[in-house]
N, C-alpha and C positions, 0 to 999 in steps of 0.2 A: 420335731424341730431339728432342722441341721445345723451341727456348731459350728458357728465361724459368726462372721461381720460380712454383713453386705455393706459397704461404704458408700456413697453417694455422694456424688461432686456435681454441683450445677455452677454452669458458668458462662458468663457473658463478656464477652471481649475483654477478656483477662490473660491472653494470650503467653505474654512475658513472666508472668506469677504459675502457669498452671502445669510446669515442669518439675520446679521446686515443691508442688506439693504431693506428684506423684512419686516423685523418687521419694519422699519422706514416709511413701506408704509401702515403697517396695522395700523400703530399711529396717520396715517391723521386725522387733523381738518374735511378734507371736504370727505365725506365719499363715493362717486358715483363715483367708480375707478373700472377696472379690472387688472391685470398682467398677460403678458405672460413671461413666461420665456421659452426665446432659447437656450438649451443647444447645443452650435456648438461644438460637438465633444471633449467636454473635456471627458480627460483623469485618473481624479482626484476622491477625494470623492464625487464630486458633488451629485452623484444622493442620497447619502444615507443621504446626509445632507438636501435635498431637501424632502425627503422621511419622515422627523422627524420636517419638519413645522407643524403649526398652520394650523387643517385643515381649508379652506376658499372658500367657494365656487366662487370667485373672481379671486383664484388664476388659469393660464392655466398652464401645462407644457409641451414644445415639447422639443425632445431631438433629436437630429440626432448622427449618428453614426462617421462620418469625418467632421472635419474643414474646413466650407467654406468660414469662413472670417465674418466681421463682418457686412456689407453691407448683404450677404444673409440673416445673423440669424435678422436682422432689419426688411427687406423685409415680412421675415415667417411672424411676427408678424403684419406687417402693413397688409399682406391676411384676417388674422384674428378678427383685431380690429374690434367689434363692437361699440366704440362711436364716439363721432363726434372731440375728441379733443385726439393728441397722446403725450405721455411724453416719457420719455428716464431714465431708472435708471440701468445703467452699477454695475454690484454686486460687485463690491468694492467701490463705493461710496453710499450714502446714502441722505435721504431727511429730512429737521428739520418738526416739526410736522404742520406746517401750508404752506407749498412749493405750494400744490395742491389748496387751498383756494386761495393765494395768483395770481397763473398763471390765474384761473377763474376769477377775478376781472380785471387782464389785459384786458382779451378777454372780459367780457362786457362791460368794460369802452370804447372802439369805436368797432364799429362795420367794421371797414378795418383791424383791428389788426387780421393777419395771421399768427404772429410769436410772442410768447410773451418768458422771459426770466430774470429768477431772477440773482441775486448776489449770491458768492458764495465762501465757506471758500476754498483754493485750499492749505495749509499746515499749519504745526503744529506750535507751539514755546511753548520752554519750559525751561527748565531751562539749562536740556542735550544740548539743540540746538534753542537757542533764535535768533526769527529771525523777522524782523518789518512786512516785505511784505508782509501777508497770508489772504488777502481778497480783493474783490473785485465786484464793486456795478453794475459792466458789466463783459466786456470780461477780462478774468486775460492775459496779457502782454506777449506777444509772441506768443498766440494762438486763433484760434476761438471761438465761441461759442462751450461749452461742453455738449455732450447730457444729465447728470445730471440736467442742469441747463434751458433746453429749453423744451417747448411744442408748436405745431402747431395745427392747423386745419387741420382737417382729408381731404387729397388731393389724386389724383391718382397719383401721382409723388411717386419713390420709388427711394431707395439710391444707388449709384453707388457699384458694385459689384466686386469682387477681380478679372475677367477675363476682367472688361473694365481698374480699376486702382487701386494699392495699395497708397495710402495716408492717414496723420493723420492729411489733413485739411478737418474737415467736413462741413466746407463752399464752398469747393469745391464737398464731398459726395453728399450735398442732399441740405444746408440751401440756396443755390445759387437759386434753382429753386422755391421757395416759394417767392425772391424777389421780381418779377414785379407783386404776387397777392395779397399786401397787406403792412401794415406797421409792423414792429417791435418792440415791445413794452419792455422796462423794468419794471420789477416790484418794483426796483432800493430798495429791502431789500435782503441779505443774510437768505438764505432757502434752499440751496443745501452744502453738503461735497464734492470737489472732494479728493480723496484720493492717497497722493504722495505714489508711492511705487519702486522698479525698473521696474516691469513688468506690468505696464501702454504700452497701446499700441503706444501710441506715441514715446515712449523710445526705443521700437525693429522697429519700421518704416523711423522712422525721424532722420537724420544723425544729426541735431543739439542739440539731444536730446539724443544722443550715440547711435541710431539704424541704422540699415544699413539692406542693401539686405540680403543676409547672416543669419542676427538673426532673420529677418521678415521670412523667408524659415523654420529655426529651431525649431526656437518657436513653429510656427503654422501646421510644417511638409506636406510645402508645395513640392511638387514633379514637378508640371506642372511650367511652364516659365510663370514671371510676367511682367508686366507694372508697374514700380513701384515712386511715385515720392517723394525721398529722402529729397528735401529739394526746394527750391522755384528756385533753380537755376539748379536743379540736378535730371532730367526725363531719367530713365532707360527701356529700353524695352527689353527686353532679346531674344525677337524671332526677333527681329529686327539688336539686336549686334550681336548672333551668326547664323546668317543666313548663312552667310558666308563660315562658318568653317565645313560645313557637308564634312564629310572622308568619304571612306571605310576599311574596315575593311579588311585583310587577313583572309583565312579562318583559316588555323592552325597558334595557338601563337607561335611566336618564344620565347616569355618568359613572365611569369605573374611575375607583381611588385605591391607591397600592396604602395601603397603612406598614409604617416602615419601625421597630423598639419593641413595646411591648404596651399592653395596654391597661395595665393597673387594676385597681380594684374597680367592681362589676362591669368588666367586657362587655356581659351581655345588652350594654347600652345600644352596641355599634347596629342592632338588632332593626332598628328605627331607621337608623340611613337605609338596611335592604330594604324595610317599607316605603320609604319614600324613594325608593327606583336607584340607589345605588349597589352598585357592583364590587364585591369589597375582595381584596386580596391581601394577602399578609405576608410579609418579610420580617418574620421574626427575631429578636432577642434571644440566643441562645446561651442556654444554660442559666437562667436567671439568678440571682444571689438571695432577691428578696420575696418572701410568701405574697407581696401582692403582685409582683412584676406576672401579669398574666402572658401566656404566651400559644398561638392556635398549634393543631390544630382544636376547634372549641367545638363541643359537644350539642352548640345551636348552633343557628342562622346557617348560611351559605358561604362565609370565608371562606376564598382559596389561599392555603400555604404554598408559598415557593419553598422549593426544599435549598437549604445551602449548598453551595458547588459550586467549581469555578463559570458552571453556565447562568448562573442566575442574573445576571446582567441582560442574558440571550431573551430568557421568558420575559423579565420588564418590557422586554422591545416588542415581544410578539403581543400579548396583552394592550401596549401603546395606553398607558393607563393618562385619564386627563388631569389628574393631581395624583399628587403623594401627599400623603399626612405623615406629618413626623410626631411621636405618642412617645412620650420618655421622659426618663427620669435621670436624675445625676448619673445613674450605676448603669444605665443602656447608653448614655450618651456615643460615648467613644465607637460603638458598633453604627448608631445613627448615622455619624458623623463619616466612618467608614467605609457605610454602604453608599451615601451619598458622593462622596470621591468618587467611588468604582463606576458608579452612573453616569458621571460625568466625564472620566475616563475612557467607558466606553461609547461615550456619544451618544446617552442617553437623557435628553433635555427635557426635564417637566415640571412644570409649575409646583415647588412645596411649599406648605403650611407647616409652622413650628410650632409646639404646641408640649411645653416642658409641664411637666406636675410638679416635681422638687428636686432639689431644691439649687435657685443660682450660686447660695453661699458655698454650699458644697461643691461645687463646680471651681470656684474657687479656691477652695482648700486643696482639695485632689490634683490641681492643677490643670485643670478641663476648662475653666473660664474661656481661653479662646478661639476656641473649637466652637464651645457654645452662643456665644458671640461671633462670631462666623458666621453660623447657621442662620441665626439671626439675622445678620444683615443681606446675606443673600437667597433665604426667603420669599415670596413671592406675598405673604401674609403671614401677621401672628393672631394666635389663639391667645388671651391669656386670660390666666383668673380671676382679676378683680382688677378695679380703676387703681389702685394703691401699685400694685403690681407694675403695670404699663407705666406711671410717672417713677417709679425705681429703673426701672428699664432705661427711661427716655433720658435718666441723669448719666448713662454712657456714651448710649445711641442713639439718639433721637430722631426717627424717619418717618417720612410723610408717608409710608405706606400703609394697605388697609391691615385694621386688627379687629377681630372680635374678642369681646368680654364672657369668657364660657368656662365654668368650670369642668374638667377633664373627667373626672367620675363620678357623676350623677347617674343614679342607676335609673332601671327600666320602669314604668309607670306598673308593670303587673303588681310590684312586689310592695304595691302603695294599696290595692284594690279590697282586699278581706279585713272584713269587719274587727273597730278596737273591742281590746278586751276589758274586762271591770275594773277600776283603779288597786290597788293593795289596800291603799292607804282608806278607804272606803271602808273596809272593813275593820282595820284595825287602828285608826283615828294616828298613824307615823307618816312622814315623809319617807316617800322612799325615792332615789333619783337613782341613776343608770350611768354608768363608763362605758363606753365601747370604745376599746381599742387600749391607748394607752392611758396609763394614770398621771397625767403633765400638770404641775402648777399645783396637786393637793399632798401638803405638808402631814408626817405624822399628828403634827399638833394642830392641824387644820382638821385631821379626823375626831380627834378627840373631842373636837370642840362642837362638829358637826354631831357625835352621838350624844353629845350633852343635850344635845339642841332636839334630838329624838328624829335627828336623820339619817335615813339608813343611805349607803353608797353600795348597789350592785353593779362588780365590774365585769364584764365579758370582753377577755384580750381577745384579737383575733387569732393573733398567734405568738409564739415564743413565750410561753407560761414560765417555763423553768426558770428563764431567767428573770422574773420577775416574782419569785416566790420570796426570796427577803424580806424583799419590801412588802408584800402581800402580807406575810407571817406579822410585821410591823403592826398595818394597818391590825388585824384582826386583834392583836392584843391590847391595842390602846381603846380599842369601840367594839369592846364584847357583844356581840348581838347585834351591831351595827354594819358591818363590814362583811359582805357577801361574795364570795368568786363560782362563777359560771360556767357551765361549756358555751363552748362557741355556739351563737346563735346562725345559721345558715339563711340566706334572705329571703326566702317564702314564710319564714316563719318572723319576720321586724316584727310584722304590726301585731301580731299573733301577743308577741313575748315584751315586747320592749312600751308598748300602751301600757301596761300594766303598773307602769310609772310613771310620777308625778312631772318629771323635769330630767334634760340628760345634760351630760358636762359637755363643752368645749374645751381645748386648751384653756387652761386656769392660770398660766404662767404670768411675770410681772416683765410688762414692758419696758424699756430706758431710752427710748429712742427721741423723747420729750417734745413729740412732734415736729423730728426733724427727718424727713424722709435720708438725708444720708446717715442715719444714724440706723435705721429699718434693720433689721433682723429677719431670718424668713418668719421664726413665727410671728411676727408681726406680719405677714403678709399675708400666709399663706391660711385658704380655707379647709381646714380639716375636712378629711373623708368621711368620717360622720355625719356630717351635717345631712348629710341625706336620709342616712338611715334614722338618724333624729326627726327628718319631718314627715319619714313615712310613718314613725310613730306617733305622727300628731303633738309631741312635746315640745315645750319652751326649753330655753337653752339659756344654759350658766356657765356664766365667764364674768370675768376681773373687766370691773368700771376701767379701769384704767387710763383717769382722767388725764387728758394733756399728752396723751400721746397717740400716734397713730395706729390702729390696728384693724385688720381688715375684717375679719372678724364679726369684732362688737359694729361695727360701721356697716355689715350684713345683717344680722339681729336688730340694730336700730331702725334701717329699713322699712323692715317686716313690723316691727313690733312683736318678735320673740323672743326677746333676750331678758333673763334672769343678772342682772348687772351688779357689782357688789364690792366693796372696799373691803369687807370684815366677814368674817362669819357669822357674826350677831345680827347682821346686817340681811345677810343672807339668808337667817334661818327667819326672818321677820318676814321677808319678802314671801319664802315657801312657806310658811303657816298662815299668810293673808289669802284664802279663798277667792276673795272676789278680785282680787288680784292677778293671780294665781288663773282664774274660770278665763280672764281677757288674755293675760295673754298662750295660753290652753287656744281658742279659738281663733285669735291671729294664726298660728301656725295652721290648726287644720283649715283655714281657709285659703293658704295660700302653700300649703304643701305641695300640690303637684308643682308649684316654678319649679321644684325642687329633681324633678324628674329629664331625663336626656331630652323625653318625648315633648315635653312642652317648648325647647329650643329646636328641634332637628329644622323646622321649616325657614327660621331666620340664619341656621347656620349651613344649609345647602345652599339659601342664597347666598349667602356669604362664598361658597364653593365657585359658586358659579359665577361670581365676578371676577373671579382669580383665572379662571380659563379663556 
């Protein structure tokens, strides 16, 4: 084995950070080092700032052409390493001048030590932004060891790659398999920087850290379908989710539609317009903020992405698309709103449809209201989601133009198709019901009361766990054995997993609007996104009676005849222990579950397309 540190730097349009981190390696104490630098396909000044280092015969540098992730650009360098000891210096952060001295005295102080690993400063405090937390003599608090901070013994073990998984636990990457060959040692001084910024990889990967699918795609201009795992509860596989949903295509388009935001939770609806003969293109939402904000390119159907650039006005015009759809939410509006200016700017005239998911109040808050109202009125059509909706609308703007009544994401019929599974409750004579998504409207003392009653509550968030572990911890103490949390269920598997229960919640929240439409709140208006995946499970749905005021909601479940309706929880748990009760309304829902699907609207909402042109 050769003594020394091969180092390894991967890095992606980090251009500005990645001088600082090499000069902090040519300042080592301990002087028997090499560096590779990986450039994976940035984008950036990188190469010309890399080109005006210290020349160093030390230094390597391979550049590849496309981003493969940061598992590849590791791997190149681990090919390469010549010495017997490999370090980690990500070019935004940086090494204090004795890190390498320091890691070499771990490694000879025992001879088992396979992993060794310093302390390390992981944020600022200063005057602008004073803060206690910002060091740490191990692991900093909520995450694994950071490659800044570790060096190993040169193994043939290589780190997990973007086509087996996307994660930003790299104890799951690579430090997992170094465990059974050896100990890991701290060096237990601070000798690493890691450096807080937005665009830390863990920030665009890790849903608790505000990344999501979506911005990990963007960012890294990812095209192929990932594996990707979100968060400790929340494993996504995309060739696995839309496996399902492969269409075919007509040969001639009955019409091309530019869809302009992003499109929320399950995309793969949009899958039914290419069957029924549309042409779809997408002008994305970039860098989205929220895990549903979807955004192409999408690993089904035939979407074409316009890439952002001052020419994208150009492609609209060559395209000459015959509608625009406008798909957004409060947090894309402004880019909506935007890109529709620049269209018109450049004298590109086309019929759009508006078509917001949530929420108007926030539009207000933000101070986007009249942007959004704009749009609105110069619109050609609205989409919207419920009759409650449009008469809140019409107490603004009130226009004679046409609108359809459509909710925005109703998923694809496949993920309705495989057979339910056997109740729980069957076997073991309990109630059991279902959350998916968030837990709104159910009080600690509302659980307590529910396990008295010998009802169990299994919640599945779809995402952002951590922050809702509090309250989680709450629930599970007051209803021992009652109170369940899940991984993320993936939609091939609803009816699979979510049949298996008696009844799933809706918002549960307490109305005040007293059946005054200017009094409406969104949640009084707005139909939760579950509700689909509620009726591909076949279940009735529970929500607050909430007599005497408007909600759009229970005014949907009344409909149908699926709603579990209730003032109390006594009340409630009388309703889920009445069987015969219980079996009607069970078979209202699965009788009318597919409305619940895109596919059973696409044909009144093309014609709806098609009187707008």
């Amino acid at each position: 084995m050769v003594n020394g540190f091969s180092v390894i730097m991967p890095t992606y349009n980090q251009a500005y950070f990645i001088r600082r981190a090499v000069m902090s390696l040519i300042r080592q104490s301990y002087p028997q080092w090499e560096l590779i630098i990986v450039n994976d396909g940035s984008t950036d000044a990188t190469d010309r700032i890399i080109s005006g280092l210290p020349q160093d015969e030390r230094i390597k540098y391979l550049h590849y052409p496309d981003n493969r992730g940061m598992g590849y650009a590791l791997n190149k360098g681990l090919d390469i390493a010549r010495y017997g000891h490999i370090a980690y210096l990500p070019s935004d952060d940086f090494f204090y001048a004795d890190h390498l001295k320091d890691l070499k005295e771990a490694f000879e102080s025992d001879e088992r030590v396979v992993l060794a690993y310093s302390g390390v400063n992981f944020d600022d405090t200063d005057a602008y932004a004073p803060r206690d937390n910002t060091d740490s003599l191990t692991m900093m608090p909520g995450h694994s060891l950071q490659l800044a901070q570790a060096a190993h013994r040169k193994t043939a073990d290589r780190w997990t790659e973007r086509q087996e998984l996307v994660t930003a636990d790299l104890f799951i990457m690579f430090w997992h398999k170094l465990a059974g060959q050896g100990i890991f040692m701290p060096t237990l001084r601070i000798t690493a920087k890691w450096t807080n910024h937005p665009w830390q990889r863990h920030k665009i990967c890790e849903e608790d850290f505000g990344g999501n699918l979506y911005k990990y795609k963007d960012y890294y201009q990812v095209k192929e379908p990932v594996r990707i795992r979100m968060s400790r509860y929340r494993l996504l596989d995309e060739k696995e989710t839309y496996k399902p949903v492969a269409r075919s295509i007509p040969g001639k388009p009955l019409m091309k539609i530019l869809i302009i935001g992003a499109l929320n939770y399950n995309p793969e609806r949009f899958c039914a317009w290419e069957e029924a003969g549309c042409q779809l293109y997408g002008y994305w939402y970039p860098v989205p903020s929220m895990a549903h904000e979807s955004i192409g390119p999408f690993p089904f159907g035939h979407i074409e992405t316009i890439p952002h650039g001052a020419d994208w006005t150009e492609r609209v015009r060559d395209i000459c698309p015959d509608l625009i759809y406008l798909c957004f939410c409060c947090s894309s509006l402004e880019f909506v709103y935007d890109s529709m200016m620049e269209l018109r700017k450049a004298g590109v005239h086309v019929p759009f449809v508006w078509h917001l998911k949530e929420g108007p109040q926030l539009c207000m808050r933000f101070g986007t209201w009249p942007k959004l109202m704009e749009l609105y009125e110069l619109s050609a059509g609205n989409i919207i989601t419920n009759r409650r909706t449009k008469e809140w609308y019409d107490l603004f703007l009130p226009t004679g133009k046409p609108y359809l009544i459509l909710d925005q994401e109703m998923p694809q019929k496949e993920y309705f198709e495989r057979p339910f599974s056997p109740k729980i409750s069957a076997s073991d004579g309990e109630i059991h019901t279902v959350v998916i998504g968030r837990m709104i409207g159910i009080s600690v003392e509302d659980m307590r009361r529910l396990a008295a009653h010998r009802i169990h509550v299994h919640l599945y968030s779809a995402s952002y766990y951590r922050q809702k572990n509090t309250g989680n911890n709450l629930y599970g103490r007051v209803a021992q054995g009652y109170f369940h949390v899940h991984a993320y269920c993936p939609n091939e598997k609803w009816v699979e997993e979510f049949s298996r229960y008696d009844a799933g919640w809706l918002h549960a929240g307490h109305s005040r609007n007293r059946g005054d439409l200017f009094r409406a709140m969104w949640d009084d208006l707005n139909i939760p996104a579950r509700v689909g995946t509620l009726a591909a499970a076949g279940l009735p749905m529970i929500l607050r009676r909430n007599t005497e005021h408007i909600v759009a909601s229970k005014e949907l479940s009344e409909q149908y005849g699926i709603g579990i309706l209730y003032d109390s929880i006594t009340e409630l748990a009388t309703q889920l222990h009445d069987k015969d009760f219980m079996d009607i309304l069970t078979r209202n829902m699965q009788e009318h579950r597919m409305e619940f699907t895109m596919d059973a609207h696409t044909p009144k909402l093309i014609r709806f397309f098609q009187s707008l042109i």
